[in-house]
C-alpha positions as CSV (number, residue, x, y, z in Angstrom):
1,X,1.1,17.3,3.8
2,X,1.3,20.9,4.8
3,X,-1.3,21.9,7.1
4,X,-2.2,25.5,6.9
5,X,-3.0,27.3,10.5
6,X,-6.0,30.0,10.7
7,X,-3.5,33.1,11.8
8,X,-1.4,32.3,9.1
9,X,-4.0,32.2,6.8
10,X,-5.5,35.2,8.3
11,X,-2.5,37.0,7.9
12,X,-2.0,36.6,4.3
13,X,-5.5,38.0,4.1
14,X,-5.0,40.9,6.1
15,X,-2.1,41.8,3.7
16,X,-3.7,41.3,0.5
17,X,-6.8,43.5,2.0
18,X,-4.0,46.5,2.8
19,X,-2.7,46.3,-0.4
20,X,-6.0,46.3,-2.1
21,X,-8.6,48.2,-0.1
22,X,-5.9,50.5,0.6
23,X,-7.4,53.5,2.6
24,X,-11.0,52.5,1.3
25,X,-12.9,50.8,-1.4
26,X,-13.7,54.4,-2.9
27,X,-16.5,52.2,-5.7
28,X,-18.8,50.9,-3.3
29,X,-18.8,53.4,-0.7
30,X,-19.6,56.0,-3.0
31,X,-22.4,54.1,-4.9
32,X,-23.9,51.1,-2.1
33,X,-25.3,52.2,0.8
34,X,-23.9,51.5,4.3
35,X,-27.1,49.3,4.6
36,X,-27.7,47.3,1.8
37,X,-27.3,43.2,2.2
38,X,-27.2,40.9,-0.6
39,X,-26.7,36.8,-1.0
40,X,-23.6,35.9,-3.6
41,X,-22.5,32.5,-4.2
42,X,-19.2,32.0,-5.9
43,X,-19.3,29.1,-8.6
44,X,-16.6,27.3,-10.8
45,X,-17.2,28.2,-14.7
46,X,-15.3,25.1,-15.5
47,X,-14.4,22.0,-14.0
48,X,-12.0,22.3,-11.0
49,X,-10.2,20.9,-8.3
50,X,-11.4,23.6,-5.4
51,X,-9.0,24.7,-3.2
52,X,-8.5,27.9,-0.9
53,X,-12.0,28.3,0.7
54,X,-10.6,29.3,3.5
55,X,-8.6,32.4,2.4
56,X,-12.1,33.6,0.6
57,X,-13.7,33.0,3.8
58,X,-11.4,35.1,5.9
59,X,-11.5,38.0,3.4
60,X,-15.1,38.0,3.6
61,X,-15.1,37.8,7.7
62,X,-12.3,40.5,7.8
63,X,-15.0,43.3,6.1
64,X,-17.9,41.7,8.3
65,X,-18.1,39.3,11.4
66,X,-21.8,39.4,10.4
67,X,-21.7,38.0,7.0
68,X,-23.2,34.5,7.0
69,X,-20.7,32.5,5.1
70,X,-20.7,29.0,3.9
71,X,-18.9,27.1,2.5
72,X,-20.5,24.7,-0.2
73,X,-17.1,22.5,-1.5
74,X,-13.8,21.0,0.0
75,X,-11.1,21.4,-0.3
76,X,-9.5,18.3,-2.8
77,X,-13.1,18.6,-4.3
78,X,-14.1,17.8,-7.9
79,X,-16.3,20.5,-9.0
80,X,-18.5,20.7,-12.2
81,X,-19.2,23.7,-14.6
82,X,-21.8,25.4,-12.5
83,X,-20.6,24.1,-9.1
84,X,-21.2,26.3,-6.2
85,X,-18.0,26.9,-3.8
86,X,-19.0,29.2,-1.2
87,X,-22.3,30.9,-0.6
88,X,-22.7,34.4,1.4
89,X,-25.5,36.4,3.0
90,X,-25.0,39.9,4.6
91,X,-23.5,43.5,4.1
92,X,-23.2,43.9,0.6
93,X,-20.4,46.3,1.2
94,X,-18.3,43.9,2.6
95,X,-18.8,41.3,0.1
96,X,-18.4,43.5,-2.8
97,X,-14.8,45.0,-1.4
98,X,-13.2,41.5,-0.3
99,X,-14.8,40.1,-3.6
100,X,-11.4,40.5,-5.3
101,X,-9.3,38.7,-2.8
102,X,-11.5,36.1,-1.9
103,X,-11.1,35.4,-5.7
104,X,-7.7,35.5,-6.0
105,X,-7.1,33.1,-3.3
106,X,-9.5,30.6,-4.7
107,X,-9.1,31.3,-8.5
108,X,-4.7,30.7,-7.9
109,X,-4.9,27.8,-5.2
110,X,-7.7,26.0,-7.2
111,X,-5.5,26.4,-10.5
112,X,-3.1,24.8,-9.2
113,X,-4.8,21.9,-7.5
114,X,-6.7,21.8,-10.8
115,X,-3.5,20.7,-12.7
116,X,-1.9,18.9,-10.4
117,X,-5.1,16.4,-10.4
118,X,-4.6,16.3,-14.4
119,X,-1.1,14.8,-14.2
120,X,-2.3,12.2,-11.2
121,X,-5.1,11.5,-13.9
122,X,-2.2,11.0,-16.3
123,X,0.0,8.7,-14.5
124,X,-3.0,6.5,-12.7
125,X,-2.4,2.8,-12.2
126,X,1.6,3.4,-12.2
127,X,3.5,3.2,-9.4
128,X,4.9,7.0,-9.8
129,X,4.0,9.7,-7.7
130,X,3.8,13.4,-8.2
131,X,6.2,15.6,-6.8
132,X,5.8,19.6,-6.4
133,X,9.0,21.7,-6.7
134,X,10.0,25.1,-4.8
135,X,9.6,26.9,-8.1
136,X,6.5,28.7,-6.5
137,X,5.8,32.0,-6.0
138,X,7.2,34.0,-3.3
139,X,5.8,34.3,-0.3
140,X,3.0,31.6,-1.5
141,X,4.9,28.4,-1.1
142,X,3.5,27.2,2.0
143,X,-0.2,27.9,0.0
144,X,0.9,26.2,-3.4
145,X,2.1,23.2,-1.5
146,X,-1.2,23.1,0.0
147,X,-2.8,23.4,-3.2
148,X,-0.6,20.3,-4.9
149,X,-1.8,18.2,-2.3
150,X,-5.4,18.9,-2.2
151,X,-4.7,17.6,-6.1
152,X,-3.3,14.8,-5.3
153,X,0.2,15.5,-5.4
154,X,2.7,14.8,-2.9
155,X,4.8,17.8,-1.1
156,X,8.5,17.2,-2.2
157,X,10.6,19.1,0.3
158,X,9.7,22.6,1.9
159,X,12.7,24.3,1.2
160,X,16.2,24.7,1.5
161,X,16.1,22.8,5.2
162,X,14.6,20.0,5.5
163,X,16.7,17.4,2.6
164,X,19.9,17.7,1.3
165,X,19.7,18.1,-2.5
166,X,22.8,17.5,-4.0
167,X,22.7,19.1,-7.6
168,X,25.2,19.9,-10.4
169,X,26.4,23.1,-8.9
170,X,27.2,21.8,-5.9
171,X,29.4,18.9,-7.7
172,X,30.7,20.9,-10.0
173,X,32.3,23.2,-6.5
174,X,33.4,19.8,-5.6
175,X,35.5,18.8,-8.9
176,X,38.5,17.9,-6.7
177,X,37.0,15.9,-4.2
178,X,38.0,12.1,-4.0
179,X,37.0,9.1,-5.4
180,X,34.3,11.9,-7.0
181,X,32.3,14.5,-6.0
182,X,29.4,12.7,-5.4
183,X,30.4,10.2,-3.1
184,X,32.5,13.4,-1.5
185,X,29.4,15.3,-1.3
186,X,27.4,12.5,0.2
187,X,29.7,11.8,2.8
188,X,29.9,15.7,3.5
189,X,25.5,15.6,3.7
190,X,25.8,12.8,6.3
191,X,28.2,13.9,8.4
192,X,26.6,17.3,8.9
193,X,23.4,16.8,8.7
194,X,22.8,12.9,9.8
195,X,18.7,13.2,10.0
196,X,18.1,14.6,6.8
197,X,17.7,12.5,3.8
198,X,20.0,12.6,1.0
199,X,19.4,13.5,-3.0
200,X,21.6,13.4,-5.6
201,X,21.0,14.8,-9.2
202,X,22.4,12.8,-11.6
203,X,22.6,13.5,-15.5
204,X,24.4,10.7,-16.6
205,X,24.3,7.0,-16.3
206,X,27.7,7.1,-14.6
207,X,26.0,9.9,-11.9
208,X,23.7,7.4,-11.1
209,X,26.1,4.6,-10.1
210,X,28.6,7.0,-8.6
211,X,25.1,7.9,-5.9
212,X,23.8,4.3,-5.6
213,X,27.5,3.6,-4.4
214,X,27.2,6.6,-2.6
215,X,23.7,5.1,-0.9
216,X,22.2,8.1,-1.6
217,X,18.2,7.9,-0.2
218,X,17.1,9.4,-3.6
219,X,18.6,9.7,-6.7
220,X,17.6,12.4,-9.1
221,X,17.7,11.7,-12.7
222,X,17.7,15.2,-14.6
223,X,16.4,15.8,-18.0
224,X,16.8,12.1,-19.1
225,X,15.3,10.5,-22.2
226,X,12.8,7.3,-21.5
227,X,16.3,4.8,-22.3
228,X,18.0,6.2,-19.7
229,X,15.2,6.3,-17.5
230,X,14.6,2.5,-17.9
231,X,18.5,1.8,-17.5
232,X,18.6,3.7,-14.3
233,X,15.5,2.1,-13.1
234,X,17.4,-1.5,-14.0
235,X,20.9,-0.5,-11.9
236,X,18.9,0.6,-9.6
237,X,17.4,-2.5,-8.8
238,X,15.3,-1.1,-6.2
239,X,18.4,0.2,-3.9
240,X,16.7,3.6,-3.3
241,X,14.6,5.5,-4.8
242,X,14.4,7.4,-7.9
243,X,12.5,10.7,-9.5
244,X,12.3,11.7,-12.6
245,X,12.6,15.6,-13.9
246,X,12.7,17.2,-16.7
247,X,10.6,17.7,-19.9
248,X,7.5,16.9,-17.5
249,X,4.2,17.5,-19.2
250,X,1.0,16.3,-19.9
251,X,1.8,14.6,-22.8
252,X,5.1,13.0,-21.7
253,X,4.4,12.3,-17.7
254,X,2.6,8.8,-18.7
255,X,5.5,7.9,-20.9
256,X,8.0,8.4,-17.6
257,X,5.8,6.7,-15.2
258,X,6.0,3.7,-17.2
259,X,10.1,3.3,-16.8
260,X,9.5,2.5,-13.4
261,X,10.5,5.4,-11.4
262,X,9.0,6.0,-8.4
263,X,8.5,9.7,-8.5
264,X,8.1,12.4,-11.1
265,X,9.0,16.3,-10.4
266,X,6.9,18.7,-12.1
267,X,7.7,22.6,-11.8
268,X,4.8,23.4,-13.5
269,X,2.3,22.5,-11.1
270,X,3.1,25.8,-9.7
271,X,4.8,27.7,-11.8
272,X,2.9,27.5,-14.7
273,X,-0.7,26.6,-13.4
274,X,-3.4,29.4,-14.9
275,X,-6.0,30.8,-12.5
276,X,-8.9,28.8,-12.9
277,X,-12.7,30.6,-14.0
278,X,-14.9,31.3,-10.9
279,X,-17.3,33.7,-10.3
280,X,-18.9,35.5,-7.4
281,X,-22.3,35.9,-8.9
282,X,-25.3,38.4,-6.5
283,X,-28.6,36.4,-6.3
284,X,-30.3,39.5,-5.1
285,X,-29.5,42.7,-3.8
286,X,-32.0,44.5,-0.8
287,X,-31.7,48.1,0.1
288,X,-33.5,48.9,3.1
């Protein structure tokens, strides 16, 4: 699981501030006064999966170190309509100009978590798991991976670095390549890169045998139907193991747990996961 460092989550803050405060939050400084205070709790308006309370912390401690802040969920926590996720007490000017960015943060992360949970949900009592994909948005993949987890999913690899993903494009460069490209392309992956486990998307039956021969550590089986899945999952016969991708949805992911495979891929989960409905709501407002 990605674990998610305070300067680097301060950072990200810092830059979302700059781009949205900009050379001053022109609203409330022209209409609050310098020393107003208020309380504000922000609360889900639907069920969630919270996530990010850390980012909406940080915003709110970048405009004040004097704002009282607290934080009333987890992370990974199951929150009712009406569920409080952070409660604040201090400068209202500084809660009402990081407002917006503390909400972004928790709004985005918590969507995603939020779905992610839904397909765990989906596929409970299989022996599948839940992968995330890097189809996530720049510069927020480190946070999205986050997010995936705190639902319950499981962190597929980071990026380009850290696995060896053999997919159609790179076969297809190796046409030539004897006995076939994926056993060429294996042996390539090992050789070079001898601590790094090994993938191989397959879209055929014939894929998958060439990478079991292969010994691939993970075979990927690409936009097949639930037959194929199921006569994968039988040559497979527990040699390495197998995820599913492709088609993936809420309807379907049950379905492809059931075949037997050990992990599903689902882009969505960050690439199509809406910003859940929270609020920042003022209890009161004092102007002394």
């Amino acid at each position: 699981m990605i674990v998610l460092g305070t300067e680097e989550i301060r950072d990200a803050v810092r830059r979302a501030l700059d781009e949205d405060v900009g050379s001053g939050d022109a609203t409330t400084l022209a209409t609050v006064p310098e020393t107003a205070t208020a309380r504000a709790r922000m609360v889900a308006r639907e069920p969630l999966v919270a996530c990010g309370l850390a980012f909406a912390e940080a915003a709110f401690r970048e405009m004040s170190t004097d704002l009282e802040v607290r934080r009333m969920a987890r992370d990974g926590e199951k929150l009712a309509q009406g569920g409080q996720l952070l409660s604040l007490t201090g400068q209202a000017r500084a809660i009402l100009t990081a407002e917006r960015v503390a909400l972004n943060f928790v709004q985005r992360l918590s969507g995603v978590a939020t779905l992610t949970a839904q397909f765990v949900e989906a596929i409970r009592d299989t022996n599948a798991r839940i992968l995330d994909t890097r189809k996530t948005t720049p510069g927020w993949r480190r946070f999205e991976k986050y997010a995936v987890a705190a639902g319950g999913g499981q962190n597929h690899r980071e990026g380009l670095f850290d696995m060896v993903l053999i997919k159609d494009n790179h076969l297809a460069a190796l046409h030539d390549e004897k006995p076939n490209p994926v056993i060429g392309a294996v042996r390539r992956a090992r050789k070079q890169y001898p601590s790094l486990k090994v993938e191989v998307e397959a879209d055929t039956l014939d894929q998958v045998e060439q990478a079991l021969e292969a010994r691939a550590d993970i075979v990927l089986l690409d936009n097949m139907n639930l037959e194929q899945l199921r006569a994968a999952v039988s040559l497979n016969r527990g040699r390495c193991r197998l995820e599913a991708s492709g088609a993936v949805n809420l309807s379907t992911v049950r379905a492809i747990a059931e075949t037997g495979v050990d992990f599903i891929s689902v882009g969505a989960l960050t690439h199509s996961a809406r910003a859940v409905d929270i609020a920042l709501d003022f209890d009161t407002a004092l102007i002394s």
